[in-house]
Every structure is written in C-alpha cells, then in structure tokens.
C-alpha positions in Angstrom: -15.3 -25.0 11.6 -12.8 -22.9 9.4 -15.4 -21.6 6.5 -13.9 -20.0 3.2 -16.5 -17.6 1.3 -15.6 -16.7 -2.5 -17.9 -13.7 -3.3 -17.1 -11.6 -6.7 -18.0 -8.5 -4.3 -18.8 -7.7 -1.1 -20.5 -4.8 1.5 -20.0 -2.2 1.0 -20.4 -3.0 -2.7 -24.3 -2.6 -2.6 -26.7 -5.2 -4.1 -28.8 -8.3 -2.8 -26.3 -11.0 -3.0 -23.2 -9.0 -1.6 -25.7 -8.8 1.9 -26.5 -12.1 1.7 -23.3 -13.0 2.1 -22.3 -11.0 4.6 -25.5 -11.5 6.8 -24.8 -14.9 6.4 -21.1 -14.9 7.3 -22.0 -13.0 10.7 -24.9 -15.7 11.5 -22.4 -18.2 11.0 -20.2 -16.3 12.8 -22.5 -16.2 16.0 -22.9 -20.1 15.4 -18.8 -20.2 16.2 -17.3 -20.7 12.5 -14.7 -19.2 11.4 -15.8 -16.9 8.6 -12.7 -15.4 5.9 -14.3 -14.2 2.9 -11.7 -13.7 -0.3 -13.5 -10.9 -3.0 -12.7 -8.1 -4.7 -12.5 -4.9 -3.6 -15.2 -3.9 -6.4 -17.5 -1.2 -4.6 -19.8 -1.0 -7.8 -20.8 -2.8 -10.6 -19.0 -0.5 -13.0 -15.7 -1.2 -11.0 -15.9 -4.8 -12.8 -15.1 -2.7 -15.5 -13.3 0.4 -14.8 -11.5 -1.7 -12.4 -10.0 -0.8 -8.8 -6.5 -1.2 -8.1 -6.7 -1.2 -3.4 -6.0 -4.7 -2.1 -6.1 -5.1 1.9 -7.3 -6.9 4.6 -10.0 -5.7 6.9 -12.1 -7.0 9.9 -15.7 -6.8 9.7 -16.7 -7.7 13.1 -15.9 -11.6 13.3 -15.2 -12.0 10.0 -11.6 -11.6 8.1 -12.2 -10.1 4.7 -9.5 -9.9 2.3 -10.0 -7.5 -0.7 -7.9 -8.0 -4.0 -7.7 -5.3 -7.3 -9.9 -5.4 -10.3 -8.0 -5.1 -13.5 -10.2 -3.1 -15.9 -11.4 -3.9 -19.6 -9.5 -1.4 -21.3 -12.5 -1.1 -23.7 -14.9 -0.5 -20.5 -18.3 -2.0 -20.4 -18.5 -2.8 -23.8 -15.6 -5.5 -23.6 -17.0 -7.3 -20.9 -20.3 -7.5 -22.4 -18.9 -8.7 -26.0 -16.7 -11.1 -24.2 -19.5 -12.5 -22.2 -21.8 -12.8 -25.1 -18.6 -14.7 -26.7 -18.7 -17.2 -24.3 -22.5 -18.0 -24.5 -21.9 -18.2 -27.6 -18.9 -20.9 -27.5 -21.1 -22.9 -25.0 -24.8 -22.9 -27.2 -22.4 -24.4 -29.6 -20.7 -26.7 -27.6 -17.3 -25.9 -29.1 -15.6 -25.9 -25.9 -17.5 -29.0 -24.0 -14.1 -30.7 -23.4 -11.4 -27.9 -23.4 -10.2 -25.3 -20.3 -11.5 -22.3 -23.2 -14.6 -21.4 -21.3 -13.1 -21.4 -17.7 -10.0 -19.4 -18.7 -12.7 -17.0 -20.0 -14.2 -16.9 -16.9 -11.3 -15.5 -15.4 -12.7 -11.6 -16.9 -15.8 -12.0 -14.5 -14.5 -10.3 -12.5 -10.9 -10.0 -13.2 -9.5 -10.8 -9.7 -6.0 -10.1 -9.5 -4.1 -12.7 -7.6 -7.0 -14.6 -6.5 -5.5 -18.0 -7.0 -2.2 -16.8 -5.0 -4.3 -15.8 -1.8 -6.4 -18.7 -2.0 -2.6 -20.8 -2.0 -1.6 -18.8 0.9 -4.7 -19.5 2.6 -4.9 -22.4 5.7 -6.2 -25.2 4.1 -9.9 -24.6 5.9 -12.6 -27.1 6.4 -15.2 -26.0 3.9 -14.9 -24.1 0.6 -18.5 -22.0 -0.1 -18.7 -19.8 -2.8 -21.5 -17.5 -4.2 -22.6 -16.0 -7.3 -22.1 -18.3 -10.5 -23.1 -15.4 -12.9 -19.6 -13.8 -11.5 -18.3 -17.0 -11.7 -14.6 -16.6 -11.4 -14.2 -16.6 -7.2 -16.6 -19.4 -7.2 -14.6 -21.6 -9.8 -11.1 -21.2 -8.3 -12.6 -21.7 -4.7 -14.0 -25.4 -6.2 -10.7 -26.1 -7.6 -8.9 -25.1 -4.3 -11.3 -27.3 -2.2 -10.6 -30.3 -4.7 -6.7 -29.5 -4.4 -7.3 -29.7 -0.4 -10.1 -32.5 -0.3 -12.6 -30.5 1.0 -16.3 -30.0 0.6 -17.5 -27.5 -1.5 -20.8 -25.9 -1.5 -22.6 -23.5 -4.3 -24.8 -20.5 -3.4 -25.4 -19.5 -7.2 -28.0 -16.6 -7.1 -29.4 -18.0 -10.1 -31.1 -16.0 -12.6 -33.6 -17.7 -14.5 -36.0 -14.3 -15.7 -39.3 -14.6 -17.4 -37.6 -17.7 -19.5 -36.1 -21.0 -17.8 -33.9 -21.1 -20.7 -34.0 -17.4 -21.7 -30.8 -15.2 -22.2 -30.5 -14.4 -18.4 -30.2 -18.1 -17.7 -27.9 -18.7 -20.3 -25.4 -16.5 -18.4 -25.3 -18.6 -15.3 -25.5 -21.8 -17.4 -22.7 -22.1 -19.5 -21.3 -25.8 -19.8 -18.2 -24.6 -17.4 -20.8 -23.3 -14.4 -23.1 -26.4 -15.2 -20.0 -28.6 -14.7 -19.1 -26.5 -11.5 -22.4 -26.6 -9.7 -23.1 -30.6 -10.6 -19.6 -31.6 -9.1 -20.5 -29.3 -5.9 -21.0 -31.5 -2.8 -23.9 -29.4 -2.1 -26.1 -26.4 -3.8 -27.8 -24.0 -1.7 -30.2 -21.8 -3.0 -33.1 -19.3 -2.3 -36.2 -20.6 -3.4 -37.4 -23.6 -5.2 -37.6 -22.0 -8.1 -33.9 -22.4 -8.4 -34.3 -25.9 -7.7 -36.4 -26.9 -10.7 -34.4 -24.6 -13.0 -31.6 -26.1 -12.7 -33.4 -29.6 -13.2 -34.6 -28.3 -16.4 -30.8 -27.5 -17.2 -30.0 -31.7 -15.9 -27.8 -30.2 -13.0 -28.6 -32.9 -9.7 -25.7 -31.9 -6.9 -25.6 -34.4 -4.6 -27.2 -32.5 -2.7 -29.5 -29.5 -3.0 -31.6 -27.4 -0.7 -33.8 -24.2 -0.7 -32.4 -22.4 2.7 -34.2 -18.9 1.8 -33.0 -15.8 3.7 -33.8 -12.9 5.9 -33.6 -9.5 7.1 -31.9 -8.1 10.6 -33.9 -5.9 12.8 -34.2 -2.6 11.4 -31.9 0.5 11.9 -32.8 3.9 13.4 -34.4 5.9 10.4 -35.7 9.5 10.9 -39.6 9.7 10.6 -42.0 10.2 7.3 -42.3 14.2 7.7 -38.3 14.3 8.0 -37.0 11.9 4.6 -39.8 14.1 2.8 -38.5 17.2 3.9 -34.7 15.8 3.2 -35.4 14.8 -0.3 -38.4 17.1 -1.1 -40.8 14.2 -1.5 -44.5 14.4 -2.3 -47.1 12.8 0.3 -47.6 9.8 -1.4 -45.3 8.0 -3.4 -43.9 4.2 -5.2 -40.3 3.3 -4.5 -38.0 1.3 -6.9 -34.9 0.3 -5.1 -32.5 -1.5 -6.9 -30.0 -1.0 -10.2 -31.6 0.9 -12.6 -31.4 -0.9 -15.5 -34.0 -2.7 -17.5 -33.4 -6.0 -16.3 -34.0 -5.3 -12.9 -37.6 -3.2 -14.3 -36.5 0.0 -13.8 -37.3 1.3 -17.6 -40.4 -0.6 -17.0 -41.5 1.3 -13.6 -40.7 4.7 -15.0 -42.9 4.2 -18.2 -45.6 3.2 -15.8 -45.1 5.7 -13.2 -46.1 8.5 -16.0 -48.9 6.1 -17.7 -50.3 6.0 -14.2 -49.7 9.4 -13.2 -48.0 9.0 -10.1 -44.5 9.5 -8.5 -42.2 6.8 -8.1 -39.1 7.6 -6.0 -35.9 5.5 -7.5 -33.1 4.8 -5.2 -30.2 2.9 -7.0 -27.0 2.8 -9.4 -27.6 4.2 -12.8 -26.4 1.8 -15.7 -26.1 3.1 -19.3 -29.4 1.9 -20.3 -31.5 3.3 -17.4 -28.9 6.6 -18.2 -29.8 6.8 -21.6 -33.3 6.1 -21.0 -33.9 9.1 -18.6 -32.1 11.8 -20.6 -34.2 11.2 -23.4 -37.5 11.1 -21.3 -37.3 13.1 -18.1 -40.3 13.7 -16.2 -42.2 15.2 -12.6 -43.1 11.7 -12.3 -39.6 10.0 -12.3 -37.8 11.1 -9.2 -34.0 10.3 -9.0 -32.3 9.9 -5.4 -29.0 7.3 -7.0 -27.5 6.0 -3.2 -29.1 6.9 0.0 -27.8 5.7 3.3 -29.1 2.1 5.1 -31.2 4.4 7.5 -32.6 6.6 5.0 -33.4 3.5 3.1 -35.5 2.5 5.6 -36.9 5.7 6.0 -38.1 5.6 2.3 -40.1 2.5 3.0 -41.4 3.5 5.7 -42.9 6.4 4.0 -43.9 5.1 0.7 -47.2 4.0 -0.1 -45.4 0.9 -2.2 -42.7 -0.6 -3.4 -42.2 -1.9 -6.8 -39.9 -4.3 -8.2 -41.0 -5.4 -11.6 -37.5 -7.5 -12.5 -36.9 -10.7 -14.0 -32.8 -10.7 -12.7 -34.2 -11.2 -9.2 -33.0 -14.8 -7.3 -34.9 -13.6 -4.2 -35.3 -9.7 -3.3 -34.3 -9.0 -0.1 -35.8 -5.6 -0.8 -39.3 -7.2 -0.7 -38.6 -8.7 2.5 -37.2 -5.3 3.6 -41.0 -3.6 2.0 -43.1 -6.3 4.0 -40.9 -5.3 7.4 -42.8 -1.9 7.2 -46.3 -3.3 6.2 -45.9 -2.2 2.6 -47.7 -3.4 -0.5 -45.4 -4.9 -3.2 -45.9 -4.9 -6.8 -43.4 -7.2 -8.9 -42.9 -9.3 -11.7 -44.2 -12.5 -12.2 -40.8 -14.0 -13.1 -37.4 -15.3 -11.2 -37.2 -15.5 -7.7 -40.0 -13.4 -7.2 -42.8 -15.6 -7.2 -41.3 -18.0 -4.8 -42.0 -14.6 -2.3 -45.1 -13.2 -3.5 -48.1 -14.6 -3.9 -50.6 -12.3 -6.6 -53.4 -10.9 -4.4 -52.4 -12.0 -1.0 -49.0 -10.7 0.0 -48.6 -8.8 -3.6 -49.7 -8.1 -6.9 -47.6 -10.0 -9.6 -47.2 -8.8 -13.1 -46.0 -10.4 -16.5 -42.1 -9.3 -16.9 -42.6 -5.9 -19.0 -46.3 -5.6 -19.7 -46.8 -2.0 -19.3 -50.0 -1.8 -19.8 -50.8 -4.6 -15.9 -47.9 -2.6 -14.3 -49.5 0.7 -14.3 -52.8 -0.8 -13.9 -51.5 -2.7 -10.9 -49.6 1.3 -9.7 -53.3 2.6 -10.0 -54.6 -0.3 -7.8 -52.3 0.4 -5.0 -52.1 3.6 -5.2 -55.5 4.3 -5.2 -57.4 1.8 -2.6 -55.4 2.2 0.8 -57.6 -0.9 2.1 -55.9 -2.8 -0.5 -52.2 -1.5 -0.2 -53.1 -2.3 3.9 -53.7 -5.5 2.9 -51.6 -6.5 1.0 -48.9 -4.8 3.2 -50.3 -6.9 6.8 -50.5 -10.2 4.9 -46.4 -9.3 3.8 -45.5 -8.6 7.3 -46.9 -12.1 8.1 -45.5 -14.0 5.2 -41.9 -11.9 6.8 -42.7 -13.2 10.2 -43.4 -17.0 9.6 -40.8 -17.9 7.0 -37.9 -15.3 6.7 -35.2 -15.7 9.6 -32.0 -15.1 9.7 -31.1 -17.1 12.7 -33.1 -19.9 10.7 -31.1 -19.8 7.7 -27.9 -20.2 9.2 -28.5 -22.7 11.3 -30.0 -24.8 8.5 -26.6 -24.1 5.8 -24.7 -24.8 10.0 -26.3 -28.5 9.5 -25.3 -29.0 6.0 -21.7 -27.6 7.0 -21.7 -30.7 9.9 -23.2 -33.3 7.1 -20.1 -32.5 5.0 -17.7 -32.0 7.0 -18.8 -35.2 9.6 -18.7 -32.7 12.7 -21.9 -33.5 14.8 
C-alpha cells in the first residue's frame, strides 16, 4: 500500500507525537507500505512562529519525507496565540458553523507554504493519514486531498482533553471545523480510551474508531550513571522532568515542588516564555536546567534518576513514561489527559490532581524517600511496558485497519 502521512512537524523536531509518527511510519515500513510523510520543516515549536524558510526532500531510511517552509507571524508568538484564541472564540459562538472562516484560519497552524501544491503533485496514493488535529492545517488539506482522490482517510488526532473534557485545552482541538474533520474520517485512531470517550462527550462517532496505543524501540547505547553525572555535574539522587517546559506540560508545577520538597529535579526540554519568565524570577539549587540533550544521554538521565515526573494535563499518551518504565523507574504524573490511561495511582505510579502543589511535592517526598517504594513502583512499570506497549503490535493493528479500508486482504 502507498500510505500518505500529514504531520505539522516531524523528527528531528522533538516532542511525543513527531516520534510517533515516525516510529510508526518505519513499522509500517517493515510491514511493506510505502510510507511519504508531507510536514514542515519546523525543528521547534517556536519555528511555528519565527518561521523557517528550507524546503527539501530527504530519505529517512524507508520513508520519503518532504519538508516545506514555515512562513512566520510577523507579530511572533503573540499572533498566533491571539489568532488562535480568535478562532475558539468564532466556534463557542457558532458564528462560522456553516462558512469556510474557520478552516481558512486554520491554514496559520502551522503556516505550511505550498502544502496544497505538493500534496497535487503527489501520486494519487492508497490511503491519506494524518496526525495532530491541534496543528490542524496538514491534517485538513490531507482529508480534502483524499476526498478529491476517493480515498480513505484516517485521523491520529493526539487529542488533548487536560484536567477538563471540555476545558480550554480541548477546546483547541475541538473547534466545529476539526469536529467536522475527525467525524467525516473513515477511521480515528487514537492512544488510549480516554480519547475515545472524549470525543463522545464532544458527539464525534467516526465510522470507525480504535484505541491502538504505542511503544518504545529497544534502547540506544547510553554512557553509565557515574559518567552523565560527571557530564552534567549531577547530584546522586535526583527527579527528571523531560518534556516542554511550560505550564501546561507541569513544568512550573514540578519546579515549585522540587524546592517545597527540597530535592533536585533535573529538567531536560525547550524553554517557552512562560517556563522562561518563571525561572528568572525564581532561580534556585533545586531547579537544574540541561534544555536538549542527545537521545543517548536521554537515556542515560533515566537510567540514573531516582524518578521521573510528568505532572501535565497536555499529555495524549507520554511516551516519556513508557521510556521511565523501560529503566524500572517510578513515575509521578498528573491525574489528567492521557496519563491515566498509563498509570495506575499506587501500582505502576503515583497520580496527582493537575496542579495541586501541595500532593505533588508530597508525592516527590514519597519517592524520593522510600527506595522500596520507587522499586516498586518502577518493576510493576517495567511490566505494565512489557505486556501492553509494542511497537510491532501497534503497527500491525493500524496495518489491519489500512486492509479494512482499503479492501486489500
């Protein structure tokens, strides 16, 4: 099968759902499809506003990956956030139910350059799938390309429901546009059930709909615990936060509860403004910024920590947890999004309300403290990893739904 991915970004462009997608394009890959992936050629989130003007064509392994510019906001961050909240806005109030306002709109998130011109001069291919409906501007012109070719189409949407179903976080990936989009798809893949009954609450029924999960590959080289504490002058026992470090994704929220606790937390991540702002006005011993480290030193960090946290509502999944559980580490999260879908409190992780501070550090303490527990919790991860997070799983069950559609047995 001839398989066209529509992804708003893409490796190296860090972040969970960028290696979803690729992961999943080189299982499918190994399965014998044909994998070309159409993005951006963002390699940040601030290039969806600064913009980035290279457009080429690359191989990554099996897969064809073609890379078009982002045209920037000229007002920068601040733009694309009042333009976004402009179009919440427009939907809440259902002024543009019946007219093109909303998905012309869409066309800022990200502004692809020339996306519907490379998607004409693409074979007509035997499946349409795109990902990421909060981006939603790759994943709307790949359904309207698929409709122009009579093809199936199928929605990954990494949706983001946070501590509230119908909160502001979900509001951003259910406009009446995306809610029309992901309805009309011929099928809706997501990563846990929790996506599932979200979108019920929201009245979107696909045709068809399926949790499918995801995975981790086997781990790379990574230099040993003595080594990525001598490289980055760590103390002997430590929390890691991987992830953007910005509010949403808890990152305000670990650092206030790293020094309430009174223990180190090790962040690895993109700084956005807030997280910026945040940390200039309250520097401490306990808040340790290392911004990007490498895939192996990533691993190396988790391998030496003594947890990791991820206290987020933004989180559709968190890979990162899977990545945690690979090394027998304790997690501790928030009890909101994707997360709880992965973690269950007290067996395989201790869950937290979204941005109680006072639980968080409590919960830091626990870990931190009682090694029998962290050890624990860690094992029962590592099994939770082993039993229902494949790779080779996962692409074999989105392979079926490919044949269903497409009427290949």
């Amino acid at each position: 099968m001839r398989i066209l991915f529509l992804t708003p970004a893409y490796p190296p462009a860090p972040g969970g759902g960028e290696r979803y997608t690729r992961e999943l394009a080189q299982h499918l890959a190994s399965l014998g499809c044909e994998i070309t992936v159409l993005t951006s050629s963002a390699r940040g989130d601030a290039d969806f506003w600064r913009g980035r003007l290279d457009t080429y064509h690359e191989r990554d392994g099996a897969i064809s990956v073609q890379r078009l510019v982002v045209q920037p906001f000229p007002l920068g961050r601040r733009e694309l956030l009042a333009w976004r909240k402009l179009m919440v806005v427009l939907s809440t109030l259902k002024i543009a139910d019946s007219s093109p306002i909303l998905p012309r709109m869409a066309r800022r998130f990200p502004r692809i350059i020339g996306l519907e011109s490379a998607l004409a001069a693409q074979p007509r291919p035997d499946l349409v799938h795109g990902f990421n409906a909060s981006w939603e501007y790759p994943m709307l012109a790949g359904w309207a390309a698929a409709r122009r070719w009579g093809v199936p189409f199928v929605a990954t949407p990494f949706a983001h429901f946070g501590a509230n179903p119908r909160g502001r976080m979900a509001r951003n990936t259910f406009m009446q546009h995306q809610q029309q989009m992901l309805a009309a798809a011929d099928a809706v893949l997501t990563l846990t059930d929790v996506e599932i009954t979200g979108m019920a609450a929201w009245g979107i029924r696909p045709k068809i709909i399926k949790s499918i999960g995801g995975g981790i590959d086997p781990l790379p080289n990574f230099i040993g615990v003595d080594a990525i504490r001598q490289k980055y002058a760590l103390p002997e026992r430590f929390g890691l936060f991987i992830g953007r470090l910005n509010r949403d994704k808890g990152a305000i929220d670990a650092a206030n509860a790293a020094v309430a606790a009174n223990l180190p937390i090790v962040f690895v991540g993109s700084q956005m403004p807030d997280f910026a702002k945040f940390y200039a006005a309250n520097p401490h011993p306990n808040i340790q910024l290392l911004n990007f480290v490498s895939e192996s030193d990533k691993h190396a960090l988790l391998n030496a920590c003594t947890f990791l946290t991820l206290p987020s509502h933004s989180e559709s999944f968190g890979i990162v947890i899977l990545e945690a559980w690979a090394h027998g580490k304790a997690v501790v999260a928030a009890d909101a999004g994707g997360i709880p879908a992965l973690v269950t409190d007290g067996q395989n992780g201790l869950l937290v309300p979204y941005s109680n501070l006072t639980q968080l550090a409590d919960a830091f303490r626990r870990v931190y403290t009682d090694e029998n527990l962290a050890q624990r919790l860690g094992n029962e991860g590592r099994a939770t990893l082993a039993s229902r997070f494949n790779w080779q799983q996962v692409a074999r069950d989105v392979f079926e739904v490919y044949q269903g559609l497409v009427g290949i047995v």
